[in-house]
ZAMARGU-4260 file (C-alpha; in steps of 0.2 Angstrom, whole numbers, plus 5000, padded with zeros to 4 digits):
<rodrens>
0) 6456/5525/6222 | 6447/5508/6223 | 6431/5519/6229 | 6429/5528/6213 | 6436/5515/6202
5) 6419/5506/6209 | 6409/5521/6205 | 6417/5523/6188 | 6410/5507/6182 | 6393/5510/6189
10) 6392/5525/6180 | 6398/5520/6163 | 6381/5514/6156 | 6368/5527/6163 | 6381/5543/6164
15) 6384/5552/6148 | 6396/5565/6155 | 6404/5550/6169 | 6423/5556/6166 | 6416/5576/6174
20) 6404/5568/6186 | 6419/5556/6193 | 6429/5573/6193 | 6414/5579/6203 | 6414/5566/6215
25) 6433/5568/6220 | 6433/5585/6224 | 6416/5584/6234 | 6424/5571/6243 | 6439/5578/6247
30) 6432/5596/6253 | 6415/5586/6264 | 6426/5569/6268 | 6410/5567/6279 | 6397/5562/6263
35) 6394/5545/6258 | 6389/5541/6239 | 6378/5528/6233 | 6368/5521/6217 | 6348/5522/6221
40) 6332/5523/6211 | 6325/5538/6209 | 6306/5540/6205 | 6302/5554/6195 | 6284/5564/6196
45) 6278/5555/6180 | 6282/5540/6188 | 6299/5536/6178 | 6311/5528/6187 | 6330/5527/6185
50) 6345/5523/6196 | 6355/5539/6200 | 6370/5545/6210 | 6366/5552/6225 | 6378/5557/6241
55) 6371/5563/6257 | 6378/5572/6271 | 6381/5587/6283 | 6386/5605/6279 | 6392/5618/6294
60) 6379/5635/6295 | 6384/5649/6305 | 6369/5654/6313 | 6373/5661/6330 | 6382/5644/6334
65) 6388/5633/6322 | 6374/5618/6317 | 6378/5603/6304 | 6364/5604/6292 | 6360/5587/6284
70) 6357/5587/6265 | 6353/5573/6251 | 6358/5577/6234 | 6354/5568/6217 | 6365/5569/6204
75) 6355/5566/6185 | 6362/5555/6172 | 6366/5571/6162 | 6377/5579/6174 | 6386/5592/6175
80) 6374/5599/6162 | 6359/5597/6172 | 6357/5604/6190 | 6357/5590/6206 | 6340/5588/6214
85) 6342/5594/6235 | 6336/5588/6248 | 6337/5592/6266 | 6335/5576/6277 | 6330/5581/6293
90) 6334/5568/6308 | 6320/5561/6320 | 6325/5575/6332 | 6322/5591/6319 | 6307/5597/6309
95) 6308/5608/6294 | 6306/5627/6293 | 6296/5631/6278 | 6305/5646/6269 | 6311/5655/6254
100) 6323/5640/6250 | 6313/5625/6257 | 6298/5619/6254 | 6286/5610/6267 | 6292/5593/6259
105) 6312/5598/6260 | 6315/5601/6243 | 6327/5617/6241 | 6326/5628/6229 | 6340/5640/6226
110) 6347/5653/6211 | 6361/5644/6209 | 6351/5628/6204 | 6340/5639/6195 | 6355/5646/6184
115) 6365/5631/6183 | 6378/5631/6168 | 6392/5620/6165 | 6408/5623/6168 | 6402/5639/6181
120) 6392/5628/6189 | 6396/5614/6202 | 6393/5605/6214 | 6406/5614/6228 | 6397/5630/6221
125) 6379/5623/6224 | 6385/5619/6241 | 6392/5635/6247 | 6378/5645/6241 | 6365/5634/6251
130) 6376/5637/6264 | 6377/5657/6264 | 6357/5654/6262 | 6354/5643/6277 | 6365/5656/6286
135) 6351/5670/6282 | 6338/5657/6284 | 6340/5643/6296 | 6329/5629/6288 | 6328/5616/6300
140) 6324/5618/6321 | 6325/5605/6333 | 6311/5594/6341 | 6305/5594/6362 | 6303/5575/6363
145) 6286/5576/6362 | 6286/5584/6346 | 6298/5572/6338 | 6287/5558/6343 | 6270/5567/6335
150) 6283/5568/6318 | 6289/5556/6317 | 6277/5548/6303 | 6281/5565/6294 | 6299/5562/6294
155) 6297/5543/6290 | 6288/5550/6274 | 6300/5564/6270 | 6315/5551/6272 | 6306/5540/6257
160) 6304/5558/6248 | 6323/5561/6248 | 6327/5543/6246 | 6318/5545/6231 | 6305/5531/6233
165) 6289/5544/6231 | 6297/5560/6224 | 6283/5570/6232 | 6267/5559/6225 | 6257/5567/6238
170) 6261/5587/6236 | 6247/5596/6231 | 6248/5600/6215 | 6250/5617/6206 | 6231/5625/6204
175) 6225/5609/6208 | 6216/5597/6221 | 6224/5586/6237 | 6232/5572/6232 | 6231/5554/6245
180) 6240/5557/6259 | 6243/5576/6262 | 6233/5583/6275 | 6231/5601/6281 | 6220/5610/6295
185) 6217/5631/6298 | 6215/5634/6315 | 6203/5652/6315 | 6209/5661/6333 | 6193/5672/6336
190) 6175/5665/6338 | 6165/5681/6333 | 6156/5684/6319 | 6172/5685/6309 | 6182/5673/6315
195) 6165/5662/6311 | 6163/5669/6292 | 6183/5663/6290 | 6177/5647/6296 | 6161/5643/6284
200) 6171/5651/6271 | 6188/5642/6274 | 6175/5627/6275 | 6166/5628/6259 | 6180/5632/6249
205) 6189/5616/6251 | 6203/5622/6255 | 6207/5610/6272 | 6204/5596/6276 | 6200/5601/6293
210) 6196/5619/6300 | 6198/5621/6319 | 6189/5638/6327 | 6199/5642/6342 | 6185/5651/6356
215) 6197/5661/6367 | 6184/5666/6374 | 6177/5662/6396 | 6162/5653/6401 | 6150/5643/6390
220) 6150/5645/6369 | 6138/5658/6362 | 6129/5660/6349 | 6137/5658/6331 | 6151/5646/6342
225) 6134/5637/6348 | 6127/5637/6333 | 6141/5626/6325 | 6142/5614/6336 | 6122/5609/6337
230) 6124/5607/6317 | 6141/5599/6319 | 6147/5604/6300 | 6160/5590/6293 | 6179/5594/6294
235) 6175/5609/6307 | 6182/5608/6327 | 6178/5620/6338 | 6192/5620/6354 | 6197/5634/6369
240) 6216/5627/6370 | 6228/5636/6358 | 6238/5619/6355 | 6226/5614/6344 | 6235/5625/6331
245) 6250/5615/6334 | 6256/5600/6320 | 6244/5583/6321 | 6245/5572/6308 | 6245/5587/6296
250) 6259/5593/6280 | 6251/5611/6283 | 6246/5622/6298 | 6238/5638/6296 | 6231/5649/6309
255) 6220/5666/6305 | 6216/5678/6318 | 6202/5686/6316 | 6200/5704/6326 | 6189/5717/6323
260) 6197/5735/6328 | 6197/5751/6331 | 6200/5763/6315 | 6208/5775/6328 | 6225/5763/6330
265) 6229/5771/6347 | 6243/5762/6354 | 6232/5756/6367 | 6222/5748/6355 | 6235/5738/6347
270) 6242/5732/6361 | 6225/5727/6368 | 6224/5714/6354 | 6241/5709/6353 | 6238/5693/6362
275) 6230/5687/6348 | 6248/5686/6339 | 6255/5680/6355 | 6253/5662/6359 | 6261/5661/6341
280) 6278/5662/6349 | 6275/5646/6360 | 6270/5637/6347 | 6276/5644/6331 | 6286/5631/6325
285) 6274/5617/6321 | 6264/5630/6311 | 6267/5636/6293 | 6259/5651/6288 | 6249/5666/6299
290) 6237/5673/6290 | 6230/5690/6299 | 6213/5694/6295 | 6203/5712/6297 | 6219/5719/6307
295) 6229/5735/6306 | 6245/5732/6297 | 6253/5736/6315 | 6248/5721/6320 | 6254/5711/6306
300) 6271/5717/6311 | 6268/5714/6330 | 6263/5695/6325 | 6277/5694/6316 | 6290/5699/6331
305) 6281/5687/6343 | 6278/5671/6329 | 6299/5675/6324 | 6294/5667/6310 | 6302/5671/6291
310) 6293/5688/6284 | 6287/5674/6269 | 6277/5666/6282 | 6267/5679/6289 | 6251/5688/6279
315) 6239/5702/6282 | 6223/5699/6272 | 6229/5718/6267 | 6223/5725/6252 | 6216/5709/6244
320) 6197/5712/6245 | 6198/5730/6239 | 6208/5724/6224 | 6198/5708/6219 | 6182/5722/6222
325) 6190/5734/6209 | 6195/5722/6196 | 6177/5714/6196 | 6171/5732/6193 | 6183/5736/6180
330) 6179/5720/6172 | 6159/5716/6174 | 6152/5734/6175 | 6164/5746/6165 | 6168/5733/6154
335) 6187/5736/6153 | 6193/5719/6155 | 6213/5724/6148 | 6216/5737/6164 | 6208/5723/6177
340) 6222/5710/6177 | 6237/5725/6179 | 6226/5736/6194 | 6231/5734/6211 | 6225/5744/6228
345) 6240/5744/6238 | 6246/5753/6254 | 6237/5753/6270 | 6218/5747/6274 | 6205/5760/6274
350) 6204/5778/6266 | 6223/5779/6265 | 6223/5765/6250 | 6234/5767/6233 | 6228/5763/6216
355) 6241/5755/6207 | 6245/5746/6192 | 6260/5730/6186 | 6262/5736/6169 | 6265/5750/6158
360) 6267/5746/6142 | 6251/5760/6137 | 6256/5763/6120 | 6271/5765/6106 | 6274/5784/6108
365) 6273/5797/6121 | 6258/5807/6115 | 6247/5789/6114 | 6255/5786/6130 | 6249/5800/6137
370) 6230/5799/6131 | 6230/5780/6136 | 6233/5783/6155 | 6221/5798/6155 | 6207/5787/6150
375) 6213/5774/6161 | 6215/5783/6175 | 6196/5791/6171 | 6189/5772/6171 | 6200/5770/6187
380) 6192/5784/6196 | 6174/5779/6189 | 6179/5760/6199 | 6185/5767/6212 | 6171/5776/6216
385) 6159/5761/6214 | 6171/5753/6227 | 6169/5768/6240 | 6151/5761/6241 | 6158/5741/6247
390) 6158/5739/6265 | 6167/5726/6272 | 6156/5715/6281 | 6163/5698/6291 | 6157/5686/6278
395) 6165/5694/6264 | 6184/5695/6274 | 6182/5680/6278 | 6180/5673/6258 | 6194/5683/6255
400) 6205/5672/6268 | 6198/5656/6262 | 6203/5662/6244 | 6223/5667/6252 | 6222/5652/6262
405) 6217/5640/6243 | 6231/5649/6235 | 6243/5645/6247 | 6239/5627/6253 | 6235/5622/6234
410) 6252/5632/6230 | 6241/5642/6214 | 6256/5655/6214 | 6242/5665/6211 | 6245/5685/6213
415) 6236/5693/6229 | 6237/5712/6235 | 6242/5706/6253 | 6249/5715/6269 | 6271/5709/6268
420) 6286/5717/6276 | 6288/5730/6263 | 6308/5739/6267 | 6317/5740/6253 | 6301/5744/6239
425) 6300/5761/6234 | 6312/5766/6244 | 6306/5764/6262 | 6319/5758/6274 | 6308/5754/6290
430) 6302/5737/6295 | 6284/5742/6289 | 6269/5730/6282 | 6259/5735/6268 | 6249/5728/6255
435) 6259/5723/6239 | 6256/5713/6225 | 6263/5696/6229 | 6263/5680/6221 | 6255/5666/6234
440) 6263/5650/6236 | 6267/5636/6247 | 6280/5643/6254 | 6269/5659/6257 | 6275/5674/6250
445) 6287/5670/6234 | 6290/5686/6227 | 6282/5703/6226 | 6277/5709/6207 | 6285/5725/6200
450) 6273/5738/6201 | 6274/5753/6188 | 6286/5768/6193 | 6276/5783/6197 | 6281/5796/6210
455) 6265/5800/6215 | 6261/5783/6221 | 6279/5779/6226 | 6277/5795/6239 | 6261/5790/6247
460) 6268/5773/6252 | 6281/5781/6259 | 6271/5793/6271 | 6260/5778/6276 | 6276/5768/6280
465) 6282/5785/6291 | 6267/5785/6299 | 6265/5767/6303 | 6284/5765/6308 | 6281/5780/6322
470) 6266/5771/6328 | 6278/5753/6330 | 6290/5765/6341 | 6277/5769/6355 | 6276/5748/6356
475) 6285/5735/6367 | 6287/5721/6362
</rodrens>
């Protein structure tokens, strides 16, 4: 009684609503005895400050075995009319999993918070659901001791992130530049011609501050590999041990393996290169995203299995080439600038691509609808056989990784046609990966953009997926 009489009096000047939020309070005490409240500042991202409520604590996520998930919540002076900002608050012996729900900096992100609305809305709810969330979605893993000792300067800042001291100063920001103190590296597994052009690409993009070329290669470096390190370019590391890919300072760890294959996608062949995707397992968890550069979708899905990472996480370059190729034509030769921005190639690499599109709003009645998608479906075919002439050569796969690998670490939310686990669009049920129009974030893959209905399209997604899913079954993994 004394406890909340305390906070009552703390809360009459700043809290508006401080009757609910002391209601609040009671019954998230009484239902998680285990969290302890307290008056902080909170630093806002204009720079604003202002002391808040805030209670932290531990929730209990089923996920196999039972784990106590810590969590820091903020409570703004407009409660209960204004959703809480969440926090996980990871101990010195557990390192964030970046996810759906969780950013690299601990910041969750749920729909509940999204959809808040007094009196539906409360705290107890808020809780629950990031509970059913972190069930599907395990956000936080534990540290070796040698990995809790490398992070324990990104904990230490995380800690003045949630104890609102910096309220994420340092996060890159939304199409924007790195701010002081973030840091990320790409490691390029692969030191051919390709995994070089990802490299120089990656390099003069801006996109890290440090891009590592990982020579799994035996005996003495060749050629391009050679070539880098006589001219030793700035911010690039050439290494032969696949740790180097591992967390070292750095907010964001990237790796892109770079293969070239064969069109014939033999099981053989697949599993020949598979080793490219499977040191991710050992060290997947100090990493953040994969991105899987000039490989069949097969082996997106096979890095997938190995790295156990979440599906968000993992990326084939995919269709993203084809697609930025198609809107340029669409735009800079046939001058058709209004079908650019809603065309897509999707589906599978090579001849077995789809043309696609994200809207189809064509026009206000049938008839005008109809003469509006012949002639964009002429000015479609016209592009597309411009694009039949565009080989892909190393240097232009590898800009189209630097420019996935920009959109993610400078979180541009920026919509690429990129290989993701497609089950459960357009009705395939298999765990399949094809190139779909996603948006691009930190967090990888944030959601996947509506494409229009048509059956024609819808079907030939569905026989690559077939074809792909009876190719996966000839694998072990």
């Amino acid at each position: 009684k004394t406890f909340f009489s305390d906070f009552f009096f703390l809360l009459s000047s700043q809290y508006k609503f401080r009757d609910l939020t002391i209601e609040e309070l009671k019954n998230v005490s009484k239902t998680y005895p285990n969290f302890t409240f307290s008056m902080n500042t909170y630093t806002f991202k204009d720079g604003s400050q202002k002391d808040l409520l805030n209670f932290s604590g531990t929730v209990p996520v089923k996920y196999g075995d039972f784990y106590n998930i810590p969590i820091h919540l903020w409570i703004l002076d407009s409660h209960p009319f204004a959703p809480p900002i969440c926090f996980l608050k990871p101990t010195v012996n557990m390192a964030i999993s970046v996810g759906k729900h969780v950013d690299a900096h601990g910041r969750i992100y749920l729909p509940y918070l999204q959809n808040w609305s007094h009196p539906k809305s409360t705290i107890i709810g808020l809780i629950k659901e990031m509970i059913a969330k972190f069930e599907e979605e395990l956000p936080l893993y534990s540290l070796s001791s040698s990995e809790a000792a490398r992070q324990s300067e990104l904990l230490s800042y995380i800690a003045k992130i949630t104890a609102g001291e910096t309220d994420m100063k340092s996060k890159t920001k939304l199409g924007g530049g790195k701010n002081e103190g973030c840091f990320n590296k790409i490691t390029v597994v692969g030191a051919g011609d390709l995994g070089i052009a990802c490299v120089l690409a990656v390099a003069a993009k801006g996109a890290a501050d440090k891009v590592v070329l990982l020579d799994l290669s035996e005996g003495a470096a060749k050629g391009g590999t050679m070539d880098l390190e006589i001219f030793a370019l700035p911010n690039v590391e050439i290494s032969k041990g696949i740790r180097c890919c591992c967390w070292n300072g750095s907010e964001y760890c990237t790796v892109c393996a770079c293969a070239r294959f064969n069109e014939s996608r033999t099981p053989r062949e697949i599993q020949r290169l598979w080793h490219i995707g499977h040191p991710f397992k050992k060290i997947g968890p100090s990493l953040q995203h994969i991105f899987l550069s000039h490989i069949v979708e097969v082996m997106t899905y096979v890095s997938w299995k190995l790295s156990a990472f979440p599906k968000s996480r993992v990326i084939g370059v995919g269709a993203n080439l084809d697609t930025e190729r198609f809107q340029y034509i669409l735009t800079n030769l046939l001058k058709a600038e209004g079908l650019a921005k809603d065309a897509w190639i999707i589906g599978e690499q090579g001849e077995d691509k789809v043309l696609s599109w994200t809207s189809c709003n064509l026009a206000a009645n049938q008839m005008e609808a109809m003469a509006a998608r012949n002639s964009r479906e002429k000015v479609a075919n016209r592009a597309m056989e411009v694009l039949k002439g565009k080989g892909q050569r190393s240097w232009s796969v590898g800009l189209s990784v630097a420019d996935l690998t920009d959109s993610i670490l400078k979180d541009k939310r920026k919509v690429h046609s990129v290989s993701t686990l497609a089950k459960g669009c357009c009705n395939i049920n298999s765990e399949v990966f094809l190139s779909l129009p996603c948006v691009l974030g930190t967090n990888g893959v944030i959601e996947m953009v509506k494409l229009e209905e048509d059956p024609l399209v819808q079907e030939k997604l569905q026989s690559s997926a077939g074809s792909i899913h009876d190719l996966q079954q000839q694998l072990k993994l």
